[in-house]
mmCIF entry with sequence, helices, sheets and N, C-alpha, C, O atoms, coordinates in Angstrom:
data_MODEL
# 
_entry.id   MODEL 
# 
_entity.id                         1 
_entity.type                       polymer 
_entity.pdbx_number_of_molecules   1 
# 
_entity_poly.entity_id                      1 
_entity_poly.type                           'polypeptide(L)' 
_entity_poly.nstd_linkage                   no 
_entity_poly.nstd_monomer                   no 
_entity_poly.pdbx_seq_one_letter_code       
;(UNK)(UNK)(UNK)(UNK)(UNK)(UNK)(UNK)(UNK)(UNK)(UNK)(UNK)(UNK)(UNK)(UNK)(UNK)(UNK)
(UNK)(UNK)(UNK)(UNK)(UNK)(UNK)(UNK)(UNK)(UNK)(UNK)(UNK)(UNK)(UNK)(UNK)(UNK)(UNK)
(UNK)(UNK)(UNK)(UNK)(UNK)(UNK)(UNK)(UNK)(UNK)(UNK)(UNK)(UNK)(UNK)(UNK)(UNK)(UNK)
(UNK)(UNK)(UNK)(UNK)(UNK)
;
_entity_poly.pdbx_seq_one_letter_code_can   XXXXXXXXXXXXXXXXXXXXXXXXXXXXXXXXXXXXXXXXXXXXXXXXXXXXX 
_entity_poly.pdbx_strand_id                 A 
# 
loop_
_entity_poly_seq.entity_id 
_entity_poly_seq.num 
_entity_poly_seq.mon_id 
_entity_poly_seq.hetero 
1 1  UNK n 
1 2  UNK n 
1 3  UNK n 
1 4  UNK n 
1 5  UNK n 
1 6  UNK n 
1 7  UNK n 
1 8  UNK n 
1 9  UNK n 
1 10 UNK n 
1 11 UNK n 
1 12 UNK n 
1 13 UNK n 
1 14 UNK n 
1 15 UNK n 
1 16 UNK n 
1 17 UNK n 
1 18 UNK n 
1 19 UNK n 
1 20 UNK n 
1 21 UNK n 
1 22 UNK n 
1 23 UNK n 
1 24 UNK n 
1 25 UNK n 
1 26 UNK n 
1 27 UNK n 
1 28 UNK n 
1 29 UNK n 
1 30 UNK n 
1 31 UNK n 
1 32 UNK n 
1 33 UNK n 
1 34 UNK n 
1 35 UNK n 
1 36 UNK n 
1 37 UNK n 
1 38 UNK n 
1 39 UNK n 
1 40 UNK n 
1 41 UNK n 
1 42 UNK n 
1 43 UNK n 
1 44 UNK n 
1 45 UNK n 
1 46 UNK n 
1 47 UNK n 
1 48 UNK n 
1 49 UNK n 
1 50 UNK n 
1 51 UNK n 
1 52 UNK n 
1 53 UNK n 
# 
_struct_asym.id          A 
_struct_asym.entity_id   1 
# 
loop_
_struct_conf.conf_type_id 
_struct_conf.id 
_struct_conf.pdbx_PDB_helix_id 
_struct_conf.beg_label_comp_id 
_struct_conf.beg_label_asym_id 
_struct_conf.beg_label_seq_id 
_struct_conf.pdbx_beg_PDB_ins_code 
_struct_conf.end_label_comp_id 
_struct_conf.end_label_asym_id 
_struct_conf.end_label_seq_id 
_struct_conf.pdbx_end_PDB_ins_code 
_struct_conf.beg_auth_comp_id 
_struct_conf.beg_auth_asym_id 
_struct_conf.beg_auth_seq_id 
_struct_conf.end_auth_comp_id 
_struct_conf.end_auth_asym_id 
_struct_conf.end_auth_seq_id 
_struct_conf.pdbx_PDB_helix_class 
_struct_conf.details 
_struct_conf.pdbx_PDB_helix_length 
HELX_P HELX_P1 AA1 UNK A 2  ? UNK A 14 ? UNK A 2  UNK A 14 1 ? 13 
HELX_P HELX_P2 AA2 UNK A 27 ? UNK A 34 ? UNK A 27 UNK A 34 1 ? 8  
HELX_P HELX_P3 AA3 UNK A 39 ? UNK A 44 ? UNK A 39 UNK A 44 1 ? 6  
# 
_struct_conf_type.id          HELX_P 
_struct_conf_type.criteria    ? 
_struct_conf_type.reference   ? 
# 
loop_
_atom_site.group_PDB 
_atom_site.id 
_atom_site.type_symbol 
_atom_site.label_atom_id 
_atom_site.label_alt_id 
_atom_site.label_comp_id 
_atom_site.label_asym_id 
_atom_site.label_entity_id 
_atom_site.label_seq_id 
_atom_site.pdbx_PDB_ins_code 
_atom_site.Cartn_x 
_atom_site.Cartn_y 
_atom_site.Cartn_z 
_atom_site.occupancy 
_atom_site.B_iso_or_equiv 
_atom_site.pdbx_formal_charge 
_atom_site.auth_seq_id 
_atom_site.auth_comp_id 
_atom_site.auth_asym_id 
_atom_site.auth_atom_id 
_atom_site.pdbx_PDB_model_num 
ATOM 1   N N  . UNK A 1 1  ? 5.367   -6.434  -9.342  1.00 0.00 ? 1  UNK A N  1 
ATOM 2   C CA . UNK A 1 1  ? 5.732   -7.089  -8.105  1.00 0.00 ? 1  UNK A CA 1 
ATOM 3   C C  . UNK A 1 1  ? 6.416   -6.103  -7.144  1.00 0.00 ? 1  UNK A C  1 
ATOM 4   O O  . UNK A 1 1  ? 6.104   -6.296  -5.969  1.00 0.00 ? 1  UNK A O  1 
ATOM 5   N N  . UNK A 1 2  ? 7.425   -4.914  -7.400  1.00 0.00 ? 2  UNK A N  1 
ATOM 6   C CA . UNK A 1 2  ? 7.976   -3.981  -6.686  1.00 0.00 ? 2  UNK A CA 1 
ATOM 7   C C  . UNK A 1 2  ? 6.839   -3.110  -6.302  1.00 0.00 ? 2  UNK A C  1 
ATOM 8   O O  . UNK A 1 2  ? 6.985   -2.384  -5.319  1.00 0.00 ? 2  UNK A O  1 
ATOM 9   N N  . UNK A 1 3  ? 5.816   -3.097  -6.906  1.00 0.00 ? 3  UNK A N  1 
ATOM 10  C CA . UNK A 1 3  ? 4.723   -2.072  -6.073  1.00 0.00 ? 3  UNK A CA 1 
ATOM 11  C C  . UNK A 1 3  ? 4.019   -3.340  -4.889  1.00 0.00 ? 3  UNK A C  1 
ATOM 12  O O  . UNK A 1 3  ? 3.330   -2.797  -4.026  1.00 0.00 ? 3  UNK A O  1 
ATOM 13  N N  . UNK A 1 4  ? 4.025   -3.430  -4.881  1.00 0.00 ? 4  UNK A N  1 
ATOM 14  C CA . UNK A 1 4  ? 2.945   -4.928  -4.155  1.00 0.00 ? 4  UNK A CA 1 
ATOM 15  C C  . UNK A 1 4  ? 3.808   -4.745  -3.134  1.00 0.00 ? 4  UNK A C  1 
ATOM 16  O O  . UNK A 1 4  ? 3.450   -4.047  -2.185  1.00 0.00 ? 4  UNK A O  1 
ATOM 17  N N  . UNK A 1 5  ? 5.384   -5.478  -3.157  1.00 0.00 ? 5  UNK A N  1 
ATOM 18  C CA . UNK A 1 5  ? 6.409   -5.234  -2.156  1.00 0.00 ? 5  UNK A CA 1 
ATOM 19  C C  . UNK A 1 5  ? 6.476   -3.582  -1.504  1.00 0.00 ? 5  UNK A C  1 
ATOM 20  O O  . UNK A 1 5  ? 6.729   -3.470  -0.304  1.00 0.00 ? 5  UNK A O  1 
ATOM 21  N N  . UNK A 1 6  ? 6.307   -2.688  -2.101  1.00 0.00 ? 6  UNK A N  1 
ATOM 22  C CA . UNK A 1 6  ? 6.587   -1.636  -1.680  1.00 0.00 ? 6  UNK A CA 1 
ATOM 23  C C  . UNK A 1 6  ? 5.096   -1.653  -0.948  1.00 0.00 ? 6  UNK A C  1 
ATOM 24  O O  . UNK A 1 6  ? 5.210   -1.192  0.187   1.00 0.00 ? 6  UNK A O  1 
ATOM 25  N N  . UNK A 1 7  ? 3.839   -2.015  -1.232  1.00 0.00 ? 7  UNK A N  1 
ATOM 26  C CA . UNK A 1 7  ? 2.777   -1.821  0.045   1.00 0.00 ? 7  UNK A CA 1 
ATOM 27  C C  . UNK A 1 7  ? 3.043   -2.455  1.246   1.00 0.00 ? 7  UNK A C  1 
ATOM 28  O O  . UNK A 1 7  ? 3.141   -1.900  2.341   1.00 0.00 ? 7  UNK A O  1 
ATOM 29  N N  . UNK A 1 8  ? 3.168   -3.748  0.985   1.00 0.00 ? 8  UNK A N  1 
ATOM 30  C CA . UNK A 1 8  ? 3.984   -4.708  2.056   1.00 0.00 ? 8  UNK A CA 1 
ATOM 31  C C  . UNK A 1 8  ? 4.848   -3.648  3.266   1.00 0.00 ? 8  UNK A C  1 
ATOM 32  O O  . UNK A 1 8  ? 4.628   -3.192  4.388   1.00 0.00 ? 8  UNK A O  1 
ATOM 33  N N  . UNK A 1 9  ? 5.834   -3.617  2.323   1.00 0.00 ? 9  UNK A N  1 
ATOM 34  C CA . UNK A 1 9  ? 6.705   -3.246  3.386   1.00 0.00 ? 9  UNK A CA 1 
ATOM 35  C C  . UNK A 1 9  ? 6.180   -1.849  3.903   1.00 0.00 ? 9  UNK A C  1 
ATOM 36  O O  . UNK A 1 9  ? 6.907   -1.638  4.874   1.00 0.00 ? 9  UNK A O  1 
ATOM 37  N N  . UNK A 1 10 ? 4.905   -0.271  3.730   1.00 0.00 ? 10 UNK A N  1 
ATOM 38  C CA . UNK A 1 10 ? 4.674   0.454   4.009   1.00 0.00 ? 10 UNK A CA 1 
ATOM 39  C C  . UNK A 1 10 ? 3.815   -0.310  5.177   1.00 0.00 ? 10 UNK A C  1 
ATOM 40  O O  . UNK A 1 10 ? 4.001   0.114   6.318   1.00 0.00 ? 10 UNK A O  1 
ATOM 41  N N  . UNK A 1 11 ? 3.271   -0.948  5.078   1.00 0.00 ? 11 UNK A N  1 
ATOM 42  C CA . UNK A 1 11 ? 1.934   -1.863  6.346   1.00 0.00 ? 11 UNK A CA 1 
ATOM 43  C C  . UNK A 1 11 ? 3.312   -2.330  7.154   1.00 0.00 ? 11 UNK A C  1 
ATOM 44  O O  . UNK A 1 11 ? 3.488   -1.948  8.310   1.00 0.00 ? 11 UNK A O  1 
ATOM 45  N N  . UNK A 1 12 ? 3.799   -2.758  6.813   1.00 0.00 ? 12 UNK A N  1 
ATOM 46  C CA . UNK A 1 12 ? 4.695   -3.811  7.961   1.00 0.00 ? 12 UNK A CA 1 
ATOM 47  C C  . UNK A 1 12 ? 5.833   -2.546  8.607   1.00 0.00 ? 12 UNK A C  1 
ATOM 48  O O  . UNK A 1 12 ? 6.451   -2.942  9.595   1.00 0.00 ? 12 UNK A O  1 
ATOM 49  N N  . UNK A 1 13 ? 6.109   -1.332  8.229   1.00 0.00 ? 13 UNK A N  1 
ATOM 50  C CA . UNK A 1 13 ? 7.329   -0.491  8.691   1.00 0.00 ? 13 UNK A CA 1 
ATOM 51  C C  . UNK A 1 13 ? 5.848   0.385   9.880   1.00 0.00 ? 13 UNK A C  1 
ATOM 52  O O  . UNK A 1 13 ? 6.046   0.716   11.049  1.00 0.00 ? 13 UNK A O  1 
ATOM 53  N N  . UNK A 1 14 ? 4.571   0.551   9.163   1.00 0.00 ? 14 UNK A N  1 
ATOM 54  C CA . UNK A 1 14 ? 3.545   1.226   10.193  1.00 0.00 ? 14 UNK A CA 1 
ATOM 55  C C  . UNK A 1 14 ? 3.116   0.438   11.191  1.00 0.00 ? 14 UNK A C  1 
ATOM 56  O O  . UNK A 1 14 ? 2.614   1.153   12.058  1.00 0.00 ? 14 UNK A O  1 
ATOM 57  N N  . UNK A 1 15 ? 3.075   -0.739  11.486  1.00 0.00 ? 15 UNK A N  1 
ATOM 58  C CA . UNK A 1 15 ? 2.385   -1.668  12.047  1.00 0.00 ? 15 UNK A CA 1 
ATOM 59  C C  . UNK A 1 15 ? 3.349   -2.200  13.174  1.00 0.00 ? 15 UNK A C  1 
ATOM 60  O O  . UNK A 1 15 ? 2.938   -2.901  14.099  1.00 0.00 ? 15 UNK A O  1 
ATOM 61  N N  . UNK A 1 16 ? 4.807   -1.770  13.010  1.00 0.00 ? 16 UNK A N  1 
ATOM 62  C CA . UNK A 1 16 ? 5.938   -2.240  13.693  1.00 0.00 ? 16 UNK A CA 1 
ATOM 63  C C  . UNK A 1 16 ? 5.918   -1.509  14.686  1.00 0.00 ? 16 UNK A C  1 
ATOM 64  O O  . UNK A 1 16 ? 6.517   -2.232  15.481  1.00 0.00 ? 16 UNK A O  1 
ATOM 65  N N  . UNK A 1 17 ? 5.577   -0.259  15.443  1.00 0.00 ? 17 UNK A N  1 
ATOM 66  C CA . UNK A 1 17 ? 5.105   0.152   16.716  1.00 0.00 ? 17 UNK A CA 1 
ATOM 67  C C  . UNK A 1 17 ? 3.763   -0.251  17.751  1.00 0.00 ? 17 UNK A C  1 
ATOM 68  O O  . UNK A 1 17 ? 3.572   -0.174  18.965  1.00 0.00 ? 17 UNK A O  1 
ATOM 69  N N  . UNK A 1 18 ? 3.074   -0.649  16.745  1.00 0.00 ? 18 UNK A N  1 
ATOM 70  C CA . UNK A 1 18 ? 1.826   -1.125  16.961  1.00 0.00 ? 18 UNK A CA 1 
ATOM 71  C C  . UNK A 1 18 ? 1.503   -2.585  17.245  1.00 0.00 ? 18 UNK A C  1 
ATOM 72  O O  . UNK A 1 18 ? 0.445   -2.820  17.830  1.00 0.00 ? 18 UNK A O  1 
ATOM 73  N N  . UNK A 1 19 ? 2.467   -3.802  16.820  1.00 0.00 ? 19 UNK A N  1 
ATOM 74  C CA . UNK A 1 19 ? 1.985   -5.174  17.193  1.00 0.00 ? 19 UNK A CA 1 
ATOM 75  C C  . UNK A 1 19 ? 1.981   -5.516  18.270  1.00 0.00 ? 19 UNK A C  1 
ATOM 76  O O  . UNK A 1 19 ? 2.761   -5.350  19.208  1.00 0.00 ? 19 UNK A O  1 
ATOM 77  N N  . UNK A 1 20 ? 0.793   -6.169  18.116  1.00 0.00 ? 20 UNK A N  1 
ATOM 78  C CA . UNK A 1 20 ? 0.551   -6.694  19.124  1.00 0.00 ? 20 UNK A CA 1 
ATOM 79  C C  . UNK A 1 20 ? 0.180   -7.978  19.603  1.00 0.00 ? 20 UNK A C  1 
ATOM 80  O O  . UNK A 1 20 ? 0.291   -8.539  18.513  1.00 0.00 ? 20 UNK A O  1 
ATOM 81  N N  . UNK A 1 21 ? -0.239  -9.060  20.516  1.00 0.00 ? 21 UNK A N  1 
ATOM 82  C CA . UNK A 1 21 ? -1.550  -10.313 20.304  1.00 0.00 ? 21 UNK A CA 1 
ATOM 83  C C  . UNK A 1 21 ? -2.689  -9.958  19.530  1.00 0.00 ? 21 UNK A C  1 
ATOM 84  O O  . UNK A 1 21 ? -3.423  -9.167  20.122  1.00 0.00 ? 21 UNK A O  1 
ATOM 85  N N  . UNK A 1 22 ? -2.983  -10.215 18.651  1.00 0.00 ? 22 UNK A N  1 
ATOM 86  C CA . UNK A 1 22 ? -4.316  -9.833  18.039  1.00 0.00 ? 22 UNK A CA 1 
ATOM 87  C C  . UNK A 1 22 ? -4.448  -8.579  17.014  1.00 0.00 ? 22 UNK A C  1 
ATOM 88  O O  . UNK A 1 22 ? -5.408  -8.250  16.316  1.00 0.00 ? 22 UNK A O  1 
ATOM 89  N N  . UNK A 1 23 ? -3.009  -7.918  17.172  1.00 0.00 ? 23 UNK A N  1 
ATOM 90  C CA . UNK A 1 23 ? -3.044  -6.930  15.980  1.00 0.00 ? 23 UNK A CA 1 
ATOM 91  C C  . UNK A 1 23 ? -3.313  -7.103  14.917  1.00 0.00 ? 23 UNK A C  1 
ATOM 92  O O  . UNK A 1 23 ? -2.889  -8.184  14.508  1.00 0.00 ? 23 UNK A O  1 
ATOM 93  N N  . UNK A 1 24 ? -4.047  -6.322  13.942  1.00 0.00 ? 24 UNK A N  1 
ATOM 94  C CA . UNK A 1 24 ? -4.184  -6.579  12.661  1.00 0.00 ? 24 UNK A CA 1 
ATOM 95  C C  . UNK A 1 24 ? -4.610  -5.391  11.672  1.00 0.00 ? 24 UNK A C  1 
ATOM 96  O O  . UNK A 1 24 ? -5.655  -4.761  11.833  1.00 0.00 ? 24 UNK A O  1 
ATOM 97  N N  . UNK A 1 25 ? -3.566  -5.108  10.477  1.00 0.00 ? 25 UNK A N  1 
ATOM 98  C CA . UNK A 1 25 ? -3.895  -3.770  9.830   1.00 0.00 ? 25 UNK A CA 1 
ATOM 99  C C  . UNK A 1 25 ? -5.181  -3.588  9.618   1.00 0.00 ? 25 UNK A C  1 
ATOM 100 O O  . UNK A 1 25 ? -5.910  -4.520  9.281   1.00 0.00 ? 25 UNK A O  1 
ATOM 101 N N  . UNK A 1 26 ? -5.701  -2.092  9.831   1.00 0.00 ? 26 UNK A N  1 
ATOM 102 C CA . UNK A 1 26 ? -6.574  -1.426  9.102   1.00 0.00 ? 26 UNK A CA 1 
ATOM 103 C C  . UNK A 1 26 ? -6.722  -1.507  7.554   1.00 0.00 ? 26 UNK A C  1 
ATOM 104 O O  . UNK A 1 26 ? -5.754  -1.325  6.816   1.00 0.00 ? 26 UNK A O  1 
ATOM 105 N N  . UNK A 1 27 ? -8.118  -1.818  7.034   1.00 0.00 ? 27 UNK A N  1 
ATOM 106 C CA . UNK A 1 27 ? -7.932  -1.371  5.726   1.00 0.00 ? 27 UNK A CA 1 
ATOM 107 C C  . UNK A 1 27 ? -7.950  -0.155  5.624   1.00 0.00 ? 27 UNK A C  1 
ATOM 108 O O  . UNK A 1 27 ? -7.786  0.062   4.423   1.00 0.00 ? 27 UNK A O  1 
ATOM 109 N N  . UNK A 1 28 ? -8.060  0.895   6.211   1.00 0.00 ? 28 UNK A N  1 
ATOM 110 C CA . UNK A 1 28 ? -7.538  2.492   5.981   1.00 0.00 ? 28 UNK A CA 1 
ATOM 111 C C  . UNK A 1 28 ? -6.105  1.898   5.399   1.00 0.00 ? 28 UNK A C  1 
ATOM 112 O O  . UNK A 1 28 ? -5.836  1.769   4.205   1.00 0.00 ? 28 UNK A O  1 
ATOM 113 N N  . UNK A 1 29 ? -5.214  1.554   6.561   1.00 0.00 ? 29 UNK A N  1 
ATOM 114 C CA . UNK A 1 29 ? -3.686  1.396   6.496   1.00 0.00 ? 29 UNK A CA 1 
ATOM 115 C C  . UNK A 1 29 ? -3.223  0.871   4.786   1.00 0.00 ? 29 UNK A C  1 
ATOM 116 O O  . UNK A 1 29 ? -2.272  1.345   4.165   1.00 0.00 ? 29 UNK A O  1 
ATOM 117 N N  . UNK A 1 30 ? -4.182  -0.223  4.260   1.00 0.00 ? 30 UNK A N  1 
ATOM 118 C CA . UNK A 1 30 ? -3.824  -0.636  3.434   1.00 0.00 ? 30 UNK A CA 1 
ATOM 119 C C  . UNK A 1 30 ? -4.418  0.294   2.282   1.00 0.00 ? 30 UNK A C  1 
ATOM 120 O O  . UNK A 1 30 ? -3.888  0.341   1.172   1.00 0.00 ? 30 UNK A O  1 
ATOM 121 N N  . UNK A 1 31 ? -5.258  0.838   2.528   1.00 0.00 ? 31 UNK A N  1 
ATOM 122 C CA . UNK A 1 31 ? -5.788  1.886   1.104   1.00 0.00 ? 31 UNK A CA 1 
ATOM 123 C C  . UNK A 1 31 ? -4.624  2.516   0.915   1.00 0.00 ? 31 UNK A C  1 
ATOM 124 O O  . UNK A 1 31 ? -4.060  2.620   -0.174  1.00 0.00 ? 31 UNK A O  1 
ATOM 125 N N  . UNK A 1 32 ? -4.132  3.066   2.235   1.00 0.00 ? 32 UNK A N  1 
ATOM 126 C CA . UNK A 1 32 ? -2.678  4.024   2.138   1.00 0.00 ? 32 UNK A CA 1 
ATOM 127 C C  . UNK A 1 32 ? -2.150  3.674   1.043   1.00 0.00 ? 32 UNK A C  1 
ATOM 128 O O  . UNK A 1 32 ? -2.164  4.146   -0.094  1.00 0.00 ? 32 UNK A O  1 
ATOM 129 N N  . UNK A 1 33 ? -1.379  2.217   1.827   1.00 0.00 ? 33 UNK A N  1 
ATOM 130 C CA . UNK A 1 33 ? -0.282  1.445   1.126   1.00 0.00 ? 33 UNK A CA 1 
ATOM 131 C C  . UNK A 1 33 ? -0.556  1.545   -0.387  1.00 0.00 ? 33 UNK A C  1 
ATOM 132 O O  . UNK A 1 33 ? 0.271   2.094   -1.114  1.00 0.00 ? 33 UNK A O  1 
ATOM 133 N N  . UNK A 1 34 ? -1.535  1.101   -0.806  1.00 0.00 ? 34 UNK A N  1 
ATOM 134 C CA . UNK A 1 34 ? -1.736  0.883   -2.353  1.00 0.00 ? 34 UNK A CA 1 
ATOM 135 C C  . UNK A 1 34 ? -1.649  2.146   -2.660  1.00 0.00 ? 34 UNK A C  1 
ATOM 136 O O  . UNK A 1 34 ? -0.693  2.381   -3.398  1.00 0.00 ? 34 UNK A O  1 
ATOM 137 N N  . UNK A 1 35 ? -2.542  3.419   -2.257  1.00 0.00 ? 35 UNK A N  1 
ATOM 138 C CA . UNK A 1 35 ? -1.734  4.698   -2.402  1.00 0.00 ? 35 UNK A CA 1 
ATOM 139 C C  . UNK A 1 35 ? -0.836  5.059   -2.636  1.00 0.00 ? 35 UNK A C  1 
ATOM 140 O O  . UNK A 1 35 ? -0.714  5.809   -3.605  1.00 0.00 ? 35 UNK A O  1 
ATOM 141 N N  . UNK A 1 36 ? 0.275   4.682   -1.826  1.00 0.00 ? 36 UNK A N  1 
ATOM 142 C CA . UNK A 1 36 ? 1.452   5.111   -1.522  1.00 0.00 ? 36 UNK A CA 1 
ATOM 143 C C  . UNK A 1 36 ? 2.706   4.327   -2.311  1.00 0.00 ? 36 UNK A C  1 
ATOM 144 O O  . UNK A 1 36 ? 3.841   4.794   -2.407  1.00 0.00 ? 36 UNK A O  1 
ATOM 145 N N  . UNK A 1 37 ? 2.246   2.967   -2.887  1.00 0.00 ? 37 UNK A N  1 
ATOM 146 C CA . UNK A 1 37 ? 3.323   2.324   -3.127  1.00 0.00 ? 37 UNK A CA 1 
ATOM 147 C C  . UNK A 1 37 ? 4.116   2.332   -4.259  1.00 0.00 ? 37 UNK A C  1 
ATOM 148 O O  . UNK A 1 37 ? 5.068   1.570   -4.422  1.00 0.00 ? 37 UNK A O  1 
ATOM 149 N N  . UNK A 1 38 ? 3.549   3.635   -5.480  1.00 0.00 ? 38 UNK A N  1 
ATOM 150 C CA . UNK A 1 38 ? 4.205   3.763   -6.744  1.00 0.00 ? 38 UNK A CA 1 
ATOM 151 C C  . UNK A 1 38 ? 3.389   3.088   -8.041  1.00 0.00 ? 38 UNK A C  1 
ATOM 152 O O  . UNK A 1 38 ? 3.689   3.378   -9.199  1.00 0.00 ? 38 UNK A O  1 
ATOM 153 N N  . UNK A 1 39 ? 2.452   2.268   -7.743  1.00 0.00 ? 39 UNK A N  1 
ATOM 154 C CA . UNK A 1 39 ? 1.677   1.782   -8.527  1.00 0.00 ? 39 UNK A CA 1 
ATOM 155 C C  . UNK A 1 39 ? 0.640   2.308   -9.240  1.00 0.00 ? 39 UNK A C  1 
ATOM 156 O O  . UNK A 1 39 ? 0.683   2.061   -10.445 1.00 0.00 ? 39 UNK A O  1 
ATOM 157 N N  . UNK A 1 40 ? -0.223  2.919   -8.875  1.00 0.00 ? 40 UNK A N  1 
ATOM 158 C CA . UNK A 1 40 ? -1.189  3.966   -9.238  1.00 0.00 ? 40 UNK A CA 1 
ATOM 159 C C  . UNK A 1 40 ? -0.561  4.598   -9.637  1.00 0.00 ? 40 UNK A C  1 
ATOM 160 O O  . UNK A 1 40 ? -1.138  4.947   -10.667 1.00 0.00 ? 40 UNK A O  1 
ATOM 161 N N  . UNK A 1 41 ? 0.674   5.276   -9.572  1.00 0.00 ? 41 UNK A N  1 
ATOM 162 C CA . UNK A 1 41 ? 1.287   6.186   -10.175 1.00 0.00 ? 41 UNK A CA 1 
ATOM 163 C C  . UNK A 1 41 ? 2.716   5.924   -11.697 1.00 0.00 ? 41 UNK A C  1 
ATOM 164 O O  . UNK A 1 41 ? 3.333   6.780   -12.332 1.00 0.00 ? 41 UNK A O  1 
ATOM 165 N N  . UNK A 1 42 ? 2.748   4.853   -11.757 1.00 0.00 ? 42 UNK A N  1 
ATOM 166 C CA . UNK A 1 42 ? 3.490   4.330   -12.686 1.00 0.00 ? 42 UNK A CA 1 
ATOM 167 C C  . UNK A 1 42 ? 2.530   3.794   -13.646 1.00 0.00 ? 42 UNK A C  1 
ATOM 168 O O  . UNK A 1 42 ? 2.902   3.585   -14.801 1.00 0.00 ? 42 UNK A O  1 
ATOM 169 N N  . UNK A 1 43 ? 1.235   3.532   -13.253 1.00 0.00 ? 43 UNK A N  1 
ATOM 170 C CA . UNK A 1 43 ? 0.496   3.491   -14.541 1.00 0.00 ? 43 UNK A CA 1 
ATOM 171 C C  . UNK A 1 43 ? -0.341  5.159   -15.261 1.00 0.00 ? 43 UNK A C  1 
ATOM 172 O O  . UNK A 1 43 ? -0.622  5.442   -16.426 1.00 0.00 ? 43 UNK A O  1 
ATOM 173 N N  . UNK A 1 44 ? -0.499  5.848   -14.151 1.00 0.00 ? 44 UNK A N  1 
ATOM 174 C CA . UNK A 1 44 ? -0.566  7.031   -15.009 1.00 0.00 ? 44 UNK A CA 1 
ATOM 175 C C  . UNK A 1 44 ? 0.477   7.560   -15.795 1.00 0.00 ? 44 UNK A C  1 
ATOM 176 O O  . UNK A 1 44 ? 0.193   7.747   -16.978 1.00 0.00 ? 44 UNK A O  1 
ATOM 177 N N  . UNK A 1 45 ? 1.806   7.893   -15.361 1.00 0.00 ? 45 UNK A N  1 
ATOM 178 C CA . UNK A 1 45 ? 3.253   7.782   -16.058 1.00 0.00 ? 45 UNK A CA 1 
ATOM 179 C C  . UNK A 1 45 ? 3.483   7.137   -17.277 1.00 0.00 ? 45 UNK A C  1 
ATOM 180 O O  . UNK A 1 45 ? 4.265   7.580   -18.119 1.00 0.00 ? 45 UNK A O  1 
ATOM 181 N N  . UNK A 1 46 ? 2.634   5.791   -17.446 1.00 0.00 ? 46 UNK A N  1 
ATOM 182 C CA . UNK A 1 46 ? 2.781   4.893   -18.740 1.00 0.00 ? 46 UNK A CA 1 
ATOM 183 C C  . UNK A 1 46 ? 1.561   4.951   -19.683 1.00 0.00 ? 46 UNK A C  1 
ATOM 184 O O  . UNK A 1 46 ? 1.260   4.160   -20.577 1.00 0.00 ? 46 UNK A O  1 
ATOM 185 N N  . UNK A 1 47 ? 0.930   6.066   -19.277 1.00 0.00 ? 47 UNK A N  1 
ATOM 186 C CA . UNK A 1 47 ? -0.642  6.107   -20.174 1.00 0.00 ? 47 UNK A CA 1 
ATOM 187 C C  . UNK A 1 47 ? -1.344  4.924   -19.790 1.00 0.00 ? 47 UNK A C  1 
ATOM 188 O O  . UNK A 1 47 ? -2.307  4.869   -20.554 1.00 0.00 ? 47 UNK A O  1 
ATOM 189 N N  . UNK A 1 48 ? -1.369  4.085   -19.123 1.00 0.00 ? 48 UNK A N  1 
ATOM 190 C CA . UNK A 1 48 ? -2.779  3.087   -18.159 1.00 0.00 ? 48 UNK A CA 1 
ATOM 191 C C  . UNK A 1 48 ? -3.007  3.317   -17.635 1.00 0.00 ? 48 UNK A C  1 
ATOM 192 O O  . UNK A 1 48 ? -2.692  2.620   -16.670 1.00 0.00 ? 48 UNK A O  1 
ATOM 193 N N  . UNK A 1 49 ? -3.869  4.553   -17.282 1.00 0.00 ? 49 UNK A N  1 
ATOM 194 C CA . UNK A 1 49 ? -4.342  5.140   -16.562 1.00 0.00 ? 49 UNK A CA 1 
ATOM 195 C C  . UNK A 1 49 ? -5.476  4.274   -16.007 1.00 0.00 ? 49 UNK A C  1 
ATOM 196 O O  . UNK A 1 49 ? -6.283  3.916   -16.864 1.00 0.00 ? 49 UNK A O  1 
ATOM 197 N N  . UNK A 1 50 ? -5.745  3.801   -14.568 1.00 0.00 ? 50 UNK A N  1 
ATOM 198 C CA . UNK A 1 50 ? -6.580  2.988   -13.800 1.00 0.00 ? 50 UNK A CA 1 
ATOM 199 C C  . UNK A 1 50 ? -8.537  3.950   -13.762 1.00 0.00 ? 50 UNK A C  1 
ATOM 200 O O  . UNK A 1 50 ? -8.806  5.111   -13.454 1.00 0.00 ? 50 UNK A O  1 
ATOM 201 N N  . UNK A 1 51 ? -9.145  3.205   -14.056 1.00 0.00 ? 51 UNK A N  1 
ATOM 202 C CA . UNK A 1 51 ? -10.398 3.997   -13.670 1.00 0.00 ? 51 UNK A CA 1 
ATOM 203 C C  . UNK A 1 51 ? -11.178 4.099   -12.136 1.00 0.00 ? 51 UNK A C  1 
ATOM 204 O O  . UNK A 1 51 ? -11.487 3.090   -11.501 1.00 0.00 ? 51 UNK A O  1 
ATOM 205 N N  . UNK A 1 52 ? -11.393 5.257   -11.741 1.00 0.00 ? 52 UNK A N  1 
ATOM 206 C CA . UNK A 1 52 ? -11.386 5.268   -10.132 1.00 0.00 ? 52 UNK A CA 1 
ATOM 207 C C  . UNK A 1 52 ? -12.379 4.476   -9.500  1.00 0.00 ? 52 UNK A C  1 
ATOM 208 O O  . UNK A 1 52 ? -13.553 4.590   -9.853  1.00 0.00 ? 52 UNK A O  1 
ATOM 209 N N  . UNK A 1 53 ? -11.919 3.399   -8.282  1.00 0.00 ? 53 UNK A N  1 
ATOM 210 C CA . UNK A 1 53 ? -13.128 2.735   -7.869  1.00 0.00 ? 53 UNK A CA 1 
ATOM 211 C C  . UNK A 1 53 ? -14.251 3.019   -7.094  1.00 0.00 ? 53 UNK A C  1 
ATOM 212 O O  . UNK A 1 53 ? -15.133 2.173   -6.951  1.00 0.00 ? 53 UNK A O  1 
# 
């Protein structure tokens, strides 16, 4: 649940210069996020290593 929250809040801290009427994240933005949010990387850390999609 802290990785999920941690994408969340990476989309919503990038998106906070940017809203607008009609704004709406990129899925680039969100590939980031899941990138970025510690998740992918806490399962390599724990030997569950994810298989690439």
């Amino acid at each position: 649940m802290e990785s999920f929250a941690r994408a969340v809040e990476i989309v919503l801290k990038d998106s906070e210069l940017k809203d607008a009427p009609g704004y709406c994240p990129t899925a680039a933005l969100w590939a980031y996020a899941v990138q970025h949010c510690g998740y992918v990387q806490s399962r390599h850390a724990t030997g569950r290593v994810l298989v690439t999609a």
